[in-house]
N, C-alpha and C positions, 0 to 999 in steps of 0.2 A: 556837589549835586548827587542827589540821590539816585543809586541804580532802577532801570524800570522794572517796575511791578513790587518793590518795595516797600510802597505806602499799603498797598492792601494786602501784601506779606503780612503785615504789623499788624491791620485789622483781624486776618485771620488769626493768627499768633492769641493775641490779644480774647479771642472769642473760646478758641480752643482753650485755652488757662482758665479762664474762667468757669467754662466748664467741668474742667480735670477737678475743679476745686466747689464743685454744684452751686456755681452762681451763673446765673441768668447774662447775657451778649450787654443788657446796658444796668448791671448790678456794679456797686463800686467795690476795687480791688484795692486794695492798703496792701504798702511796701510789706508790711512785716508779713501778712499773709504770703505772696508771694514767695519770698527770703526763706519762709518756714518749708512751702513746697519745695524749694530749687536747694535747700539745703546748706544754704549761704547763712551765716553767722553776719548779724547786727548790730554793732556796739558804737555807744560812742565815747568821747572823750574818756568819760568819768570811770566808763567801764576797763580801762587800759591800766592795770595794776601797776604799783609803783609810780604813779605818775606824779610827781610833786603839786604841790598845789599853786605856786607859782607857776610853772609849765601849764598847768589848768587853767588860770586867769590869763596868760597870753592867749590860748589857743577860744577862751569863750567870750571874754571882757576885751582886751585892746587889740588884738587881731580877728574880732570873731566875724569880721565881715569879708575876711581875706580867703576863707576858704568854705567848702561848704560839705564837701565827703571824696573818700577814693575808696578803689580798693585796694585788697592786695590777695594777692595766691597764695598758697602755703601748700606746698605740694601739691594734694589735687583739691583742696576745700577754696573755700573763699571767706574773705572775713572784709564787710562793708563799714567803714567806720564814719559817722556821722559828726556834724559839729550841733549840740544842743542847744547850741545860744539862737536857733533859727527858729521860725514860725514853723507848727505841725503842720500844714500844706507844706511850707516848703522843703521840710525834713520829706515827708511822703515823696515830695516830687525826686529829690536830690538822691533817695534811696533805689526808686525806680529807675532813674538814669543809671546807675551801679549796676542793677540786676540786670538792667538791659545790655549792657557791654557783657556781662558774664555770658547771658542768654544766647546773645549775637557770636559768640566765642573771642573778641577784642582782644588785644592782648596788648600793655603800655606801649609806648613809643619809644619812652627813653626811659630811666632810672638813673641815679647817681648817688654817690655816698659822699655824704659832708666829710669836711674837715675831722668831726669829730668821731667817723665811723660810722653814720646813721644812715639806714637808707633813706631816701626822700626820691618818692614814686614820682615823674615826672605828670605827662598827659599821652591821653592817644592821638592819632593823627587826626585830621580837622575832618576827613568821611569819616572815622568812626563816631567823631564826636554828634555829627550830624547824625548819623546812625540810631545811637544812643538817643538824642532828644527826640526823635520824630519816632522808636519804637517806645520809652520814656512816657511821650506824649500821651501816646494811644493808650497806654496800657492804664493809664490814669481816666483819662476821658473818652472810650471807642466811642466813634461814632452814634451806635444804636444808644449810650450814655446822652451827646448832648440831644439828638431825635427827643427822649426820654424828658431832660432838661426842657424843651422848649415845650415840646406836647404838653408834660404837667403842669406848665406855665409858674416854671420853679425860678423864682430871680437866683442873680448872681452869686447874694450871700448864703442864702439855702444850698444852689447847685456846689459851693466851694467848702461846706462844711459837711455836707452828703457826703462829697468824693475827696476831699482832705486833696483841694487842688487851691492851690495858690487864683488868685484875680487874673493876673501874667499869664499863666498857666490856660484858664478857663478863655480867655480873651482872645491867648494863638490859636486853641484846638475849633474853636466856631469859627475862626478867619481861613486858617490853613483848611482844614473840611468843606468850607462854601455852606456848611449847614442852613444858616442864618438867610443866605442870598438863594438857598435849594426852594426853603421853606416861604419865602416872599414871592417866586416864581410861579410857584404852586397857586 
């Protein structure tokens, strides 16, 4: 469960960034925008030097639906690494959840090193994770966004390629808001 006054933490959060960055409360923010202010390094798979190209087709072709992105620290930077075999909503979304943990100050749960010496970052606990999706969420879709969304009488597939948000995505942010049931009340 979310701590109180957190959801409209994340709206504020969400308004102020977009401002620092001279966009408008329901303008759309893309991860790499973002990543670029906060200073977080983006890469995915193919960007990871050395990587065999076998190791590359596990991680895009027979595992590619096993994972989706993490981070990791490096003293004090951040480097978010993406899996590219994913839809660009869903890349967008899966990079905002990453920044959001940075943002939030997160920090893993666990870590552990294989057999073979590698590390392999575990997850955060199940409130950050919660944390991350619901600040994630916003920061993709704020509120005054789906207001914007319905007002312009923008369908789903317009609103999803405007803000580089997944269907999933678009579907919780007008459920969890009450946007939809505000604007029928009215």
């Amino acid at each position: 469960m979310l701590r109180r006054g957190f959801k409209s933490q994340c709206e504020r959060r969400s308004a102020e960034i977009r401002k620092s960055l001279g966009l408008r409360a329901d303008d759309a923010l893309h991860g790499a925008e973002l990543a670029a202010q906060m200073r977080v390094t983006v890469w995915n798979e193919a960007d990871v030097r050395g990587l065999p190209a076998l190791d590359l087709a596990q991680l895009t072709v027979v595992d590619g639906q096993s994972w989706s992105a993490f981070t990791l620290r490096i003293g004090t930077r951040h480097l978010v690494l993406y899996n590219s075999s994913q839809t660009a909503p869903r890349i967008n979304s899966v990079i905002m959840h990453e920044l959001s943990h940075i943002a939030l100050g997160h920090e893993l749960h666990s870590a552990s090193l294989s057999d073979d010496g590698h590390l392999v970052p575990s997850n955060y606990n199940q409130d950050q994770e919660d944390e991350a999706d619901w600040l994630g969420g916003t920061l993709l879709l704020p509120r005054p966004a789906l207001l914007r969304i319905r007002r312009e009488g923008l369908g789903d597939g317009q609103a999803m390629a405007k803000f580089q948000a997944s269907e999933e995505m678009l579907k919780w942010r007008f459920r969890m808001t009450g946007v939809d049931y505000q604007l029928r009340v009215r």
